[in-house]
MARMISE-488733 format. One line per field, with one value per residue (C-alpha): residue number from 0; y, z, x. Coordinates in steps of 0.5 Angstrom, whole numbers, m for minus. Layout:
% MARMISE-488733
pos <- NUM, ...
py <- Y, ...
pz <- Z, ...
px <- X, ...
***
This chain:
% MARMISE-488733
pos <- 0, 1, 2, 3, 4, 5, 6, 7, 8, 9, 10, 11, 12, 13, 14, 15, 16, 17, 18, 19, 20, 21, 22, 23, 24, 25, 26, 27, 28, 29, 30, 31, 32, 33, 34, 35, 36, 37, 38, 39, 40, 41, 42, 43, 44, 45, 46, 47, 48, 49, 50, 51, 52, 53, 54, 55, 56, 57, 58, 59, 60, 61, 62, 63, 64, 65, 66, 67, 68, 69, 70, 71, 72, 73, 74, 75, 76, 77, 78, 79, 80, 81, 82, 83, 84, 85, 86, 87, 88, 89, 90, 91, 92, 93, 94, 95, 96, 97, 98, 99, 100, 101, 102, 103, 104, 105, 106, 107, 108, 109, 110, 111, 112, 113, 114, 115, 116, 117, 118, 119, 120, 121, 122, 123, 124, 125, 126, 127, 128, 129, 130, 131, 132, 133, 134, 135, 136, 137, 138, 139, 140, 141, 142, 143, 144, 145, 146, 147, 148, 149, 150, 151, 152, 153, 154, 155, 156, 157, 158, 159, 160, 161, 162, 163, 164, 165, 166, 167, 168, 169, 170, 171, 172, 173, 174, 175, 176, 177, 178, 179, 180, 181, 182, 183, 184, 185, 186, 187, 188, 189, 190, 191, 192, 193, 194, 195, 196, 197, 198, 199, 200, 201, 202, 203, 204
py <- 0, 4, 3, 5, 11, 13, 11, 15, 21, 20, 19, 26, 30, 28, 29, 33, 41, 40, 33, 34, 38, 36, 39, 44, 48, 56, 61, 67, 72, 70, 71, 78, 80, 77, 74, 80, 86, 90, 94, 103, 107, 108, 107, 102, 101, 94, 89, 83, 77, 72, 66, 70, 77, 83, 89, 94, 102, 105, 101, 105, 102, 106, 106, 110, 114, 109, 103, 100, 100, 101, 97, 103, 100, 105, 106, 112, 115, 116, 111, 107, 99, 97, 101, 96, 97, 92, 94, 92, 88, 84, 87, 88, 92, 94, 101, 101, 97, 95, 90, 86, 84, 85, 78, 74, 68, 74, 79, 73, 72, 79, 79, 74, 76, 83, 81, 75, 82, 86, 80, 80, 72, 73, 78, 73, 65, 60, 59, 52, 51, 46, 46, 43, 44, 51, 54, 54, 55, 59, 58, 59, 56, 59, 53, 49, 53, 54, 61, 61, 66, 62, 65, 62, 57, 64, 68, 73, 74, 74, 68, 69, 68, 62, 59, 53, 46, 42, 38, 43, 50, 55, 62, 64, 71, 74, 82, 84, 90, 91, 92, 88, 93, 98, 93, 96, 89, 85, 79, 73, 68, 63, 56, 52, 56, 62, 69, 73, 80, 84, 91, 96, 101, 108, 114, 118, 120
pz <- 0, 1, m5, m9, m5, m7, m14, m15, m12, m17, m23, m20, m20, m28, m30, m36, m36, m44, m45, m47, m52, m59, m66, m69, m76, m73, m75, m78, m77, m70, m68, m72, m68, m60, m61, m54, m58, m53, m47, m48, m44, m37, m30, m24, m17, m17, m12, m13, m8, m8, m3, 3, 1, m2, m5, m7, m11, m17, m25, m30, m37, m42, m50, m53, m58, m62, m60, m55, m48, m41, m35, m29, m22, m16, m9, m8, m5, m12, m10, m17, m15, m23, m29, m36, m43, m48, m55, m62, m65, m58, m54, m47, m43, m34, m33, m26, m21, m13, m10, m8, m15, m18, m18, m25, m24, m21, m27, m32, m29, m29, m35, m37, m34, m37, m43, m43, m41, m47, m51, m54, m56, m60, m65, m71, m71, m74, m71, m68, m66, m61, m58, m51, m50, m52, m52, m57, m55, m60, m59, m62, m59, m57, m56, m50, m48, m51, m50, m52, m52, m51, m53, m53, m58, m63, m62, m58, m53, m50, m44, m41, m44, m41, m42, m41, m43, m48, m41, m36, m34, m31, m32, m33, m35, m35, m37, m34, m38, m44, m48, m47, m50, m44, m38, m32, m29, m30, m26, m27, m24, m23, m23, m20, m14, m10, m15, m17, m20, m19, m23, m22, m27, m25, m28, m29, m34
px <- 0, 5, 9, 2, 1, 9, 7, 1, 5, 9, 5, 1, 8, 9, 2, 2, m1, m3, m4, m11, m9, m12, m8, m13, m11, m8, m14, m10, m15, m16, m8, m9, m14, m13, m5, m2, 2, 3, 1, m1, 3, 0, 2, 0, m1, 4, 5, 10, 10, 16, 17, 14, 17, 12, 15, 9, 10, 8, 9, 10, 10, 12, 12, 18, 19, 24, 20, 23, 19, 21, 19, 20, 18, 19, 15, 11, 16, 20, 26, 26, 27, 29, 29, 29, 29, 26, 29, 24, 29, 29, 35, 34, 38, 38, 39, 38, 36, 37, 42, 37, 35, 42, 42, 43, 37, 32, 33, 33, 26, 23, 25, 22, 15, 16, 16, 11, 6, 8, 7, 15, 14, 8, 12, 13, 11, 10, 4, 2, m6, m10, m17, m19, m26, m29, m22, m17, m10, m5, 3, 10, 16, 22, 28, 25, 19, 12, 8, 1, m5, m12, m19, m26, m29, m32, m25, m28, m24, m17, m18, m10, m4, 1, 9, 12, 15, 11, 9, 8, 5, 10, 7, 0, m3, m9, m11, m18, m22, m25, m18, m12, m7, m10, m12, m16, m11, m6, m5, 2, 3, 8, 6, 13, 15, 11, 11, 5, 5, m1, m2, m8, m8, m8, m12, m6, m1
***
């Protein structure tokens, strides 16, 4: 009995997240309508919770005039924690940020996520395409990892966004509001270890 038990622990752990899966024909009108391109200038009250710890200020994301975007995260007091640089042909650069985020793993993961949210996976294809129940899954790989966006059966709507293997979900994102280029919110999710990002759009310029 307790060989079983270890077993079917076992068995649970290497479940696959996309094992249900069915291979579908991509709909190039629907990945031009909802594939993530981006997110509008705007600023928003942040919130970022990493194994126990919880650093929370202000978020700016801003779309520069060269196309590149800046991801800037301060507290309300203005001292900035990270200042990031996502260029167009995909180069990324640190203009600031804190020691204790100046470690080589955790800026890999921001950036990451950072780019995850500004839909940078999504730029260019080719497009791969399944169907789980009423939801349509659209992917592009990127070497080990897959990044997909998932809508509804009628392709009206932008469900969430996910990256991982070809087996496991690692990230989940999802925009809340009626545009998800300008979101009221945004919330990721980190599926292996205990990390969330919460942003909440604020009326500001």
């Amino acid at each position: 009995m307790r060989y079983l038990s270890f077993s079917l622990i076992l068995c649970l752990g290497c479940a696959s997240d996309y094992k249900a899966l069915q291979a579908s024909s991509p709909d190039e009108a629907c990945i031009a309508r909802l594939k993530p391109s981006g997110l509008a200038t705007a600023w928003y009250d942040a919130s970022i919770d990493v194994v126990g710890h919880h650093i929370s200020g202000l978020l700016l994301i801003k779309n520069m005039p060269d196309s590149s975007n800046r991801i800037v995260f301060t507290n309300e007091a203005g001292f900035k924690f990270l200042d990031f640089e996502f260029a167009p042909g995909g180069g990324f650069k640190v203009h600031h940020v804190v020691k204790q985020l100046d470690k080589n793993p955790v800026i890999r993961l921001l950036k990451k996520d950072f780019s995850l949210m500004l839909g940078i996976p999504f730029k260019k294809g080719p497009w791969q395409a399944w169907q789980k129940g009423d939801a349509y899954f659209y992917g592009v790989r990127q070497k080990k990892e897959m990044h997909y966006f998932i809508t509804d059966k009628e392709c009206a709507s932008l469900q969430r966004v996910e990256s991982g293997s070809d087996r496991k979900r690692v990230v989940s994102l999802t925009f809340h509001g009626p545009d998800a280029q300008k979101p009221d919110s945004i919330r990721l999710t980190h599926h292996t270890f205990a990390m969330q990002i919460g942003l909440k759009k604020l009326a500001r310029e």
